[in-house]
Backbone atoms as SQL, in Angstrom:
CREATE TABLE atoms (id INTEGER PRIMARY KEY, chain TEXT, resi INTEGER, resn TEXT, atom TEXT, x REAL, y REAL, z REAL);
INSERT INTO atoms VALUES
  (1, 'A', 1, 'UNK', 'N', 0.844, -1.164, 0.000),
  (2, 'A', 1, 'UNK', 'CA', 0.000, 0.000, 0.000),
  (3, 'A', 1, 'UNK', 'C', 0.894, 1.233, 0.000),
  (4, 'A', 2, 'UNK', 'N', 0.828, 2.284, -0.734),
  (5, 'A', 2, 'UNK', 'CA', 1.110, 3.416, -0.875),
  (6, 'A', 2, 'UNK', 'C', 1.188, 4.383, 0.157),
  (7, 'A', 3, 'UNK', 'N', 1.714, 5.549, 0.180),
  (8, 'A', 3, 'UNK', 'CA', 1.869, 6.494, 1.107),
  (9, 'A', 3, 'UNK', 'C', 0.653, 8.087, 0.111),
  (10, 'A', 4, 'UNK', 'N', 0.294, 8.649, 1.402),
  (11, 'A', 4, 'UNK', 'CA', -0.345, 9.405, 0.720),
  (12, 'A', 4, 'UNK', 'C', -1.536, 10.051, 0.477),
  (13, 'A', 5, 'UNK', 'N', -2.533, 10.912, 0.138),
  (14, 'A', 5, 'UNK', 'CA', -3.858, 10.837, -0.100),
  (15, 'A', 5, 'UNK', 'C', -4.217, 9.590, -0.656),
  (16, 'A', 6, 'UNK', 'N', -5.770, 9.505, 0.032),
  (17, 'A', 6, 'UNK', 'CA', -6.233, 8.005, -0.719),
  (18, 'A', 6, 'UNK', 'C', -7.522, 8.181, -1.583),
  (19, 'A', 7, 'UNK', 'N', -7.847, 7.048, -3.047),
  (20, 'A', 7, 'UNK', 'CA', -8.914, 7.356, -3.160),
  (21, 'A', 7, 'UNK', 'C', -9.848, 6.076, -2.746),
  (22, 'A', 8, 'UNK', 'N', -10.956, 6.054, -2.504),
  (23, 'A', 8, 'UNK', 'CA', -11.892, 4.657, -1.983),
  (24, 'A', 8, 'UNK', 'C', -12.599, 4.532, -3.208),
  (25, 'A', 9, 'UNK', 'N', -12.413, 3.707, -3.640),
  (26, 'A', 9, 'UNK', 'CA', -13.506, 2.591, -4.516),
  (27, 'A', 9, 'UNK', 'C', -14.271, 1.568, -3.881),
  (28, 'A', 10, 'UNK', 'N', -15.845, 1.655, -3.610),
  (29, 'A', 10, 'UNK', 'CA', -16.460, 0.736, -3.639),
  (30, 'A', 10, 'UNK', 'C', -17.483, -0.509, -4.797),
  (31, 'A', 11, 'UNK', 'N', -17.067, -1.763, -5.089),
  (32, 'A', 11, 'UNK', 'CA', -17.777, -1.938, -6.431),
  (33, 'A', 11, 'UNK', 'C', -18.813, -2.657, -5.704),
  (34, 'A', 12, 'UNK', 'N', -20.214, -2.248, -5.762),
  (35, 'A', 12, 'UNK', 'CA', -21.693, -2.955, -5.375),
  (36, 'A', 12, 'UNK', 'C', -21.034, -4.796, -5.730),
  (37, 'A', 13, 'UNK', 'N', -20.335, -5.114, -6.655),
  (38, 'A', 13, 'UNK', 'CA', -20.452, -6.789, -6.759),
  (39, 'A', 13, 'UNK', 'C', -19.792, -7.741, -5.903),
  (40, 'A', 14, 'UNK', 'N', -19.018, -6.598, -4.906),
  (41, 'A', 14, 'UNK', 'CA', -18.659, -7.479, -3.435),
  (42, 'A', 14, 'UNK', 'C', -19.620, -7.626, -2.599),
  (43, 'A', 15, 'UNK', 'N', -21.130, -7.069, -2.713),
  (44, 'A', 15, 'UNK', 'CA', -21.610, -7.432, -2.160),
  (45, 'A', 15, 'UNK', 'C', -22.465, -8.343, -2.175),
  (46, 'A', 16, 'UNK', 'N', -23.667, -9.070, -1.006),
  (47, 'A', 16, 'UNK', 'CA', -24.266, -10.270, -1.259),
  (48, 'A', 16, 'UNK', 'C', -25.416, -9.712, -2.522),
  (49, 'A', 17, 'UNK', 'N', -26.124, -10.494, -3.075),
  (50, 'A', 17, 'UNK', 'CA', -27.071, -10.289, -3.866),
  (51, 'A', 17, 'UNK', 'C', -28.160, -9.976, -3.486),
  (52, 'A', 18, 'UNK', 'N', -28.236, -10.674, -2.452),
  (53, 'A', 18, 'UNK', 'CA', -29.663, -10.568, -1.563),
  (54, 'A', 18, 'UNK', 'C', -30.027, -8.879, -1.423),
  (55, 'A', 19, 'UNK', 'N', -28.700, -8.299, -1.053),
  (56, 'A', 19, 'UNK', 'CA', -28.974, -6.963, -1.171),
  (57, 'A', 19, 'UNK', 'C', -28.544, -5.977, -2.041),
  (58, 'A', 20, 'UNK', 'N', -28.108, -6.545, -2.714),
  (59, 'A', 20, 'UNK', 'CA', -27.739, -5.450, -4.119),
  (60, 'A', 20, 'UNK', 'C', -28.074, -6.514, -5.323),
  (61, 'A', 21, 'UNK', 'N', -29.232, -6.930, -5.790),
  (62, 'A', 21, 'UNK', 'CA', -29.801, -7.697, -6.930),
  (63, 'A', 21, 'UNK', 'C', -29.264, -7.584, -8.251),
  (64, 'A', 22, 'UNK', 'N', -29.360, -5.773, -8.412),
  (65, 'A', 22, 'UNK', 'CA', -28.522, -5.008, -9.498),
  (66, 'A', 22, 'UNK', 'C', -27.563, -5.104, -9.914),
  (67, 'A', 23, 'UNK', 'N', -26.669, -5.939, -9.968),
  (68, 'A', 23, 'UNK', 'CA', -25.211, -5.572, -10.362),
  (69, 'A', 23, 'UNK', 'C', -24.304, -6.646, -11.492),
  (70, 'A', 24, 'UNK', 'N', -23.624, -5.830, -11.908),
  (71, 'A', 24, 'UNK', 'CA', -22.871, -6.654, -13.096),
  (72, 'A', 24, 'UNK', 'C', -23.080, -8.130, -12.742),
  (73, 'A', 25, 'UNK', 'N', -22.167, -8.103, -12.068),
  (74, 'A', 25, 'UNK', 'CA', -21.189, -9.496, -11.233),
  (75, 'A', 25, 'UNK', 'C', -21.959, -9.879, -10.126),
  (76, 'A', 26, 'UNK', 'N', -23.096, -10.753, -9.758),
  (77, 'A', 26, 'UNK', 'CA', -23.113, -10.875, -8.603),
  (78, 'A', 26, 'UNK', 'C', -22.503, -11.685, -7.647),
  (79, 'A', 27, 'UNK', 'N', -21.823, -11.653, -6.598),
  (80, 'A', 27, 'UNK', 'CA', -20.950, -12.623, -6.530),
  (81, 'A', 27, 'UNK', 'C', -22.098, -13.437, -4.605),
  (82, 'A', 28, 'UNK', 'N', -22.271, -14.345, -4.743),
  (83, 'A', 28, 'UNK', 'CA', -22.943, -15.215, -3.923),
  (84, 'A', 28, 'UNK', 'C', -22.072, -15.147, -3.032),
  (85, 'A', 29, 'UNK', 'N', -22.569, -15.166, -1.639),
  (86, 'A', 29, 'UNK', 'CA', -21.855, -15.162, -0.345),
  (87, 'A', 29, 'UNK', 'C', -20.911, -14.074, -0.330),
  (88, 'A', 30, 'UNK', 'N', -21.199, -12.938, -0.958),
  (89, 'A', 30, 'UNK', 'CA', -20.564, -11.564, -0.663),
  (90, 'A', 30, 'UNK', 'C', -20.677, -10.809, 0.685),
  (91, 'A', 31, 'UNK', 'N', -20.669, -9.549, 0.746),
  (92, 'A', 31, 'UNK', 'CA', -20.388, -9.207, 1.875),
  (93, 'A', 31, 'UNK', 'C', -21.220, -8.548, 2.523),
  (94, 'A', 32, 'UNK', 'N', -21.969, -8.726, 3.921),
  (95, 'A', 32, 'UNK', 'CA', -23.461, -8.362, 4.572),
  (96, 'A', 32, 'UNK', 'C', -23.049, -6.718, 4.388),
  (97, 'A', 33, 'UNK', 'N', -24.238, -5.736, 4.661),
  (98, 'A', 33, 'UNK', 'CA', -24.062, -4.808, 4.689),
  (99, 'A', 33, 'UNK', 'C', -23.147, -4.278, 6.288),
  (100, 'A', 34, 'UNK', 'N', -23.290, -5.144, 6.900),
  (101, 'A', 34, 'UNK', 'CA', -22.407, -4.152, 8.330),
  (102, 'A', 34, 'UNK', 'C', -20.978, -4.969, 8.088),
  (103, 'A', 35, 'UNK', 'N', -20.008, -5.912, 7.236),
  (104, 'A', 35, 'UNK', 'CA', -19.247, -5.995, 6.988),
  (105, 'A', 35, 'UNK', 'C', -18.851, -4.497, 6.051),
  (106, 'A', 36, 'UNK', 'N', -19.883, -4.354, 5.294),
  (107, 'A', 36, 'UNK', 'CA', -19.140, -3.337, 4.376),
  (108, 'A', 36, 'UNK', 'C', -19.165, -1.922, 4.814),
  (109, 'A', 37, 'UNK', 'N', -19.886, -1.502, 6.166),
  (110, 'A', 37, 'UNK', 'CA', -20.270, -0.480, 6.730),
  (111, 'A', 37, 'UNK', 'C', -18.542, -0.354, 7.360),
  (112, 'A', 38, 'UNK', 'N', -18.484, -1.827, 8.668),
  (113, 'A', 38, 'UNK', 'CA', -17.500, -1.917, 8.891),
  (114, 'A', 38, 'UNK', 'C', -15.846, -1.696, 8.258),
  (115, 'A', 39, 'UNK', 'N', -16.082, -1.511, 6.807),
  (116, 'A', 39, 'UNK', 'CA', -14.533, -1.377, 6.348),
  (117, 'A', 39, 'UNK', 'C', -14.658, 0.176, 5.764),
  (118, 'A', 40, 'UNK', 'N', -16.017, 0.578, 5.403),
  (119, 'A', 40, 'UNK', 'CA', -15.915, 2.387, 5.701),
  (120, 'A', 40, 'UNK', 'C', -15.683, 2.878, 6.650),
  (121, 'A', 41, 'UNK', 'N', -15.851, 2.716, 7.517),
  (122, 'A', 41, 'UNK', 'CA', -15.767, 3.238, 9.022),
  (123, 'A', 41, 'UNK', 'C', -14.363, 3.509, 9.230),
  (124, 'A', 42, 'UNK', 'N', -13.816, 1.875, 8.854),
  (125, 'A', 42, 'UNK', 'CA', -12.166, 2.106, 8.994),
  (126, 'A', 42, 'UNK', 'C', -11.345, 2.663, 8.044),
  (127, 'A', 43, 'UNK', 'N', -11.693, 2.846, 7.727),
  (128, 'A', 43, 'UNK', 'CA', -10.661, 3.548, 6.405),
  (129, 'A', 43, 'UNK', 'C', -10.986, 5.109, 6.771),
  (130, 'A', 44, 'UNK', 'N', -11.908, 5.021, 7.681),
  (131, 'A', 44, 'UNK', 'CA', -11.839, 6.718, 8.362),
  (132, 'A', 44, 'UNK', 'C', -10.311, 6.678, 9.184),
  (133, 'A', 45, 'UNK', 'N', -9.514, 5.844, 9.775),
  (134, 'A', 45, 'UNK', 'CA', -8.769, 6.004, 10.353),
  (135, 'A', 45, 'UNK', 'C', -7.261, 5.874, 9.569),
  (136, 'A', 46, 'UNK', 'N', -7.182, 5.806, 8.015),
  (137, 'A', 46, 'UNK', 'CA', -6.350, 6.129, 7.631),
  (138, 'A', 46, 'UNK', 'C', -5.310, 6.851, 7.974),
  (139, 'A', 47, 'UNK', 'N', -3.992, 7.029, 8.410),
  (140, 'A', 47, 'UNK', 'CA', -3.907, 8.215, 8.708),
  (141, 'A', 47, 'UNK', 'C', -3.602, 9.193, 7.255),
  (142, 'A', 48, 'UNK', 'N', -3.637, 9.084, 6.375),
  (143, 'A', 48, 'UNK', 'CA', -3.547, 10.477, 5.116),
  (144, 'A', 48, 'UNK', 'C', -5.247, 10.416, 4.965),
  (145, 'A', 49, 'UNK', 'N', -5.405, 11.673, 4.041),
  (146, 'A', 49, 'UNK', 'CA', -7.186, 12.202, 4.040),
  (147, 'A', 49, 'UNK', 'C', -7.580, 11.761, 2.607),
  (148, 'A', 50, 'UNK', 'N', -8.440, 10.743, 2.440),
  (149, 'A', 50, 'UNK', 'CA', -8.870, 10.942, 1.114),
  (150, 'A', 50, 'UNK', 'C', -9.359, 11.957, 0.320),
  (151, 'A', 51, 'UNK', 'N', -9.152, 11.730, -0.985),
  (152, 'A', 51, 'UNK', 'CA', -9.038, 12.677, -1.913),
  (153, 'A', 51, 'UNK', 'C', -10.309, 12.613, -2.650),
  (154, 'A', 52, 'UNK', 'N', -11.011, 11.626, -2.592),
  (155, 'A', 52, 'UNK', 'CA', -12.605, 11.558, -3.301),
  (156, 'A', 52, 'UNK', 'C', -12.927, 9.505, -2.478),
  (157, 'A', 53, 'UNK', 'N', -13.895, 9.602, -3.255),
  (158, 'A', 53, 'UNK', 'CA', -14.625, 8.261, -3.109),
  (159, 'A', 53, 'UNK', 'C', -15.731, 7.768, -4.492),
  (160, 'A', 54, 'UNK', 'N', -15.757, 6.480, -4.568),
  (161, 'A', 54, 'UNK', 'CA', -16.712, 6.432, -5.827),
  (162, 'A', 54, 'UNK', 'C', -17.485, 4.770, -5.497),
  (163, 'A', 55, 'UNK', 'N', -18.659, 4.623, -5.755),
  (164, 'A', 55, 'UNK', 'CA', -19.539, 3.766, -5.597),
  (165, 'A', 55, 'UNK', 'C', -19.535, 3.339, -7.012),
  (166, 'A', 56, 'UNK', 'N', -20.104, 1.847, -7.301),
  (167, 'A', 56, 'UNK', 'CA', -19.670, 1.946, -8.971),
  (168, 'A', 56, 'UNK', 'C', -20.599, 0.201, -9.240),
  (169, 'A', 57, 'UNK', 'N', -20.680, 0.164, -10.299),
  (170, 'A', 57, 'UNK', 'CA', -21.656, -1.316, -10.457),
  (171, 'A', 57, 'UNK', 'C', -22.917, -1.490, -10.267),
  (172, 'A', 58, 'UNK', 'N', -23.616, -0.830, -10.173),
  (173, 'A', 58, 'UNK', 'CA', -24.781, -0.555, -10.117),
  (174, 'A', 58, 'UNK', 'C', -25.652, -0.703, -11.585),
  (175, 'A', 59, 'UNK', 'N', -26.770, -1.391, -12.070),
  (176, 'A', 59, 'UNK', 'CA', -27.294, -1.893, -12.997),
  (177, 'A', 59, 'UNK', 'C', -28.310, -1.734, -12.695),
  (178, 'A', 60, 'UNK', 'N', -28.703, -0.063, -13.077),
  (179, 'A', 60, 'UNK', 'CA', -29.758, 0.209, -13.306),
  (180, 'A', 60, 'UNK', 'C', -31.784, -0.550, -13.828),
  (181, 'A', 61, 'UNK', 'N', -30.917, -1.395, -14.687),
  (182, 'A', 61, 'UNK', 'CA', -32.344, -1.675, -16.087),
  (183, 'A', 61, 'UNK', 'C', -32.465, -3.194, -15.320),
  (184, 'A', 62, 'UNK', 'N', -31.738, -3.435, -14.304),
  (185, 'A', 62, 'UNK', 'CA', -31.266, -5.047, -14.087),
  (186, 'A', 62, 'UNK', 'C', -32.964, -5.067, -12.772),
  (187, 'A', 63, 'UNK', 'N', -33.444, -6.130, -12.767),
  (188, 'A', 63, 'UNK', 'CA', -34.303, -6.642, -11.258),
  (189, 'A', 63, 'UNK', 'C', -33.716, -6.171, -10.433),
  (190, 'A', 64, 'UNK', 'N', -34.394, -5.643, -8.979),
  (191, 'A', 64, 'UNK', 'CA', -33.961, -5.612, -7.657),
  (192, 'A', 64, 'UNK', 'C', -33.049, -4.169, -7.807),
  (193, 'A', 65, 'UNK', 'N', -33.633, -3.349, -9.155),
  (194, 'A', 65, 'UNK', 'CA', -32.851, -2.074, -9.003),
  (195, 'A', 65, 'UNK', 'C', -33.062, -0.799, -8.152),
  (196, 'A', 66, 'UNK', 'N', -34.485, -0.572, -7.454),
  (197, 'A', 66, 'UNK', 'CA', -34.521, -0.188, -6.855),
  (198, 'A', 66, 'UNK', 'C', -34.278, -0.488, -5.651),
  (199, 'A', 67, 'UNK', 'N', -34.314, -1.472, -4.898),
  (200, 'A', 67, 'UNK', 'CA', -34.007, -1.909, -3.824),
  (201, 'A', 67, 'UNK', 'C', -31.954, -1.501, -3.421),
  (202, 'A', 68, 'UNK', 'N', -31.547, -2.217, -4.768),
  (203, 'A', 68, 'UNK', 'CA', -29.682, -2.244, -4.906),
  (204, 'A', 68, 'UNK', 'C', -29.411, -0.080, -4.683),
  (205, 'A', 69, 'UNK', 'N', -30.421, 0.520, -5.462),
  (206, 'A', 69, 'UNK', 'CA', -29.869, 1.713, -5.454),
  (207, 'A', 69, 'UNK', 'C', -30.203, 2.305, -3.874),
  (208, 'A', 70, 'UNK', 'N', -31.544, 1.955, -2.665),
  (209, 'A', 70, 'UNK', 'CA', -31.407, 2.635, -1.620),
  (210, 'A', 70, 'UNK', 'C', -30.272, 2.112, -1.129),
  (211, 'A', 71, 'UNK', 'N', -29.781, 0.899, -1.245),
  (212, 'A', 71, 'UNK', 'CA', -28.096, 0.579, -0.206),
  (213, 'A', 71, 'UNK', 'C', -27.117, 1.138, -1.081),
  (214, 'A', 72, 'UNK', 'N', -26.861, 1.663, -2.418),
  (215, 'A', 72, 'UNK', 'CA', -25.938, 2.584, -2.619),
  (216, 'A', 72, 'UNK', 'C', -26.102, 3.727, -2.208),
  (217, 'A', 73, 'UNK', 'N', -27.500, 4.145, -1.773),
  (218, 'A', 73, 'UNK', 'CA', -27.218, 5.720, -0.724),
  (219, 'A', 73, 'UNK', 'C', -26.734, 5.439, 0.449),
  (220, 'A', 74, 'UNK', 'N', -27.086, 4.290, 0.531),
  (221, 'A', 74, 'UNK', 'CA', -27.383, 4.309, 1.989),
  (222, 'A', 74, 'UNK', 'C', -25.588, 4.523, 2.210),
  (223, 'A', 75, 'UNK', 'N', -24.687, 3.374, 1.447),
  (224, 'A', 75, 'UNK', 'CA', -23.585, 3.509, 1.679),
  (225, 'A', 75, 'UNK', 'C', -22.988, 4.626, 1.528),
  (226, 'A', 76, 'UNK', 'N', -23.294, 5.313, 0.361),
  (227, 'A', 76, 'UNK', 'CA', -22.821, 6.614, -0.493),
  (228, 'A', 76, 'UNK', 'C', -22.750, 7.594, 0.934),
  (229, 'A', 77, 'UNK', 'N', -23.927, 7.704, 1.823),
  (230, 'A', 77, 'UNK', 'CA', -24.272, 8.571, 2.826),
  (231, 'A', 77, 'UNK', 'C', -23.056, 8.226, 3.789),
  (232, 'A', 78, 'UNK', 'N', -22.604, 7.074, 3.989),
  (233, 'A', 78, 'UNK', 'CA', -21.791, 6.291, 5.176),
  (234, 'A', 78, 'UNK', 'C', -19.902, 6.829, 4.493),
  (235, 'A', 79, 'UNK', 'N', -20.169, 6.947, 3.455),
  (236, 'A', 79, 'UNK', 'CA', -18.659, 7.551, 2.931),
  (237, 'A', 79, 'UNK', 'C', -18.336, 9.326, 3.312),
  (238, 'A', 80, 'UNK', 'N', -19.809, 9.606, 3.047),
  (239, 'A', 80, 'UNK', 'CA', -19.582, 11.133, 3.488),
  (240, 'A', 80, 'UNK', 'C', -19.512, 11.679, 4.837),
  (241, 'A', 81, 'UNK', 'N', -19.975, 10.887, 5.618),
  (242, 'A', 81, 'UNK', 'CA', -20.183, 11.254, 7.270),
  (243, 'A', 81, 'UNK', 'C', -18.821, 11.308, 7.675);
């Protein structure tokens, strides 16, 4: 790992399906939402300041798209706090 400002990438297809239906890739036995809450949280303790953040994988036209897009706010909201 690098020294430095950081940027965070989150891709929706690490997570389980159950809660993000939407997405490219779904990958089965992905990651509950308070696992993934849990690794935003920490990456607050970086010590350099990130420089942006980006949410990404999201499949709009796909089933279960509305449901997949309130947990990308929901997360989106959990990056900005």
């Amino acid at each position: 790992m690098g020294e430095g400002a950081a940027y965070l990438s989150l891709d929706l297809d690490a997570l389980d399906p159950t809660l993000v239906p939407a997405v490219a890739e779904p990958v089965p036995g992905g990651l509950s939402l308070a696992e993934t809450l849990h690794l935003i949280h920490a990456a607050r303790f970086w010590p350099d300041p990130w420089v942006g953040a980006d949410l990404m994988e999201l499949a709009p036209t796909l089933d279960g798209a509305e449901a997949s897009a309130r947990v990308a706010v929901h997360l989106a909201l959990h990056l900005l706090a």
